[in-house]
N, C-alpha and C positions, 0 to 999 in steps of 0.2 A: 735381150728377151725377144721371141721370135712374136708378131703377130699376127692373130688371124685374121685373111682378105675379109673385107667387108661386104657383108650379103647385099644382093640390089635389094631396093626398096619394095617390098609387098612379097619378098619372098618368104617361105615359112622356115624357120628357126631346123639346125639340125638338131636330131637329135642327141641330148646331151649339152647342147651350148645354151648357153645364160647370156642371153640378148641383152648384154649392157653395151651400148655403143657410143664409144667417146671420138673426141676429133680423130685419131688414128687408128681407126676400129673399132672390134670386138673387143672387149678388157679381157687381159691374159687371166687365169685361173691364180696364181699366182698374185698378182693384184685386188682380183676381190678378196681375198685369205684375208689380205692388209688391211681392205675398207671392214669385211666381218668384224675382226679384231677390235678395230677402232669401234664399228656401231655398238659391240659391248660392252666397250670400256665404259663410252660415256652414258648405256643404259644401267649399271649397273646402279649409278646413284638415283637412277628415275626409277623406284620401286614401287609398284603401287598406283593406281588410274590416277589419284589427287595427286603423282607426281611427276606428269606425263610429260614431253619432252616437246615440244613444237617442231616437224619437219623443216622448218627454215633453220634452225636453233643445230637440228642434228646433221644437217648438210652441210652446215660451215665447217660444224666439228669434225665431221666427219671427212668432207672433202676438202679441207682447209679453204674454202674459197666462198663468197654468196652465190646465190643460185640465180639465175637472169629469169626463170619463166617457171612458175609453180607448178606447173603440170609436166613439161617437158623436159626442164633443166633436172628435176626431182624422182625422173624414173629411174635411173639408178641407183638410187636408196632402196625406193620401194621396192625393186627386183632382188637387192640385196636380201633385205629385210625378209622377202619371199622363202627365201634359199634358207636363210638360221630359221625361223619357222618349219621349214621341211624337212630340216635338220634336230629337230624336236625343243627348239628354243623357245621359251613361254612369253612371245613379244605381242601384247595387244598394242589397237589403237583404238583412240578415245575423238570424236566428231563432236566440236559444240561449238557453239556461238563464238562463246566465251573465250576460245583457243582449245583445241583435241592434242593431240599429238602421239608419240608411241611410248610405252613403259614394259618396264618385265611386270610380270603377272607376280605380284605376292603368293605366298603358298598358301594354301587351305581354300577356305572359300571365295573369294577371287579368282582362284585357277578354276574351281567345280562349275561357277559361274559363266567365264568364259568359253567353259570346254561346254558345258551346255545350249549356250546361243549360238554356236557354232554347227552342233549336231542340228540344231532349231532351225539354222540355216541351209546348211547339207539337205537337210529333208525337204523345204520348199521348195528347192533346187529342184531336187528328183519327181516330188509331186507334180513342178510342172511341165519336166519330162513324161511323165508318166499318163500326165492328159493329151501334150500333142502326141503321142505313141497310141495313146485311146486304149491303156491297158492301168490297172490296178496298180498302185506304190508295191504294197505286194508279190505281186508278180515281177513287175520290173527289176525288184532285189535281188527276187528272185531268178531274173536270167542274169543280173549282173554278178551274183555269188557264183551261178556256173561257169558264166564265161570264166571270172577269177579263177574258179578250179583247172578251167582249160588251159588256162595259159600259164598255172604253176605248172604245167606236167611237163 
């Protein structure tokens, strides 16, 4: 399995490549397919926030291995996880004291729920694009629907 050379440090991402970088690089396409696979084998039994999974919990399982550094060892889960999200896969995550972790979204209200704190967040996002820009949410939609138009043609 061929790999891809490893980009120097601080360079930016090409595009198309999924910045997961193990001891011998960039992870083939190929290999994340495997790790996908796996993240949804063992979400399928976490259905629902009350049965959220714990990121250390889903890295063993998923990477068959522990993880040495929770932030560092663990980003490639999260970039994973990034990817079947984008891929229209309904995977929250849950933040508390108590232990968060990731789950599939139950259907019904649970998905409405998270599909709305999401929109909730999209728009803070852009609102405070839209103040350093020193233009209107409005308007700013409104050049980013034209530009979209521009760049379907």
């Amino acid at each position: 399995m061929e790999r891809m050379p490893r980009r120097k440090e601080g360079a930016a991402a090409r595009p198309g490549e999924l910045d997961i970088i193990h001891k011998e690089g960039v992870m083939p396409l190929e290999d994340r397919e495997i790790l996908k696979g796996r993240i949804l084998r063992v979400l399928t039994s976490h259905v629902g926030r009350e049965k959220a999974v714990g990121m250390g919990e889903l890295y063993e399982r998923v990477f068959h291995q522990a993880y040495q550094h929770r932030i560092n060892s663990t980003r490639a889960l999260r970039v994973l996880i990034t990817e079947l999200r984008e891929e229209g896969v309904a995977i929250a995550s849950t933040a508390s004291m108590s232990g968060g972790g990731y789950y599939l979204l139950a259907a019904g209200s649970e998905l409405v729920e998270y599909l709305d704190r999401e929109k909730a967040r999209a728009l803070r996002i852009l609102g405070r694009v839209a103040t350093m820009k020193k233009v209107a949410l409005p308007d700013l939609l409104n050049q980013m629907h034209l530009s979209m138009l521009g760049d379907a043609r």
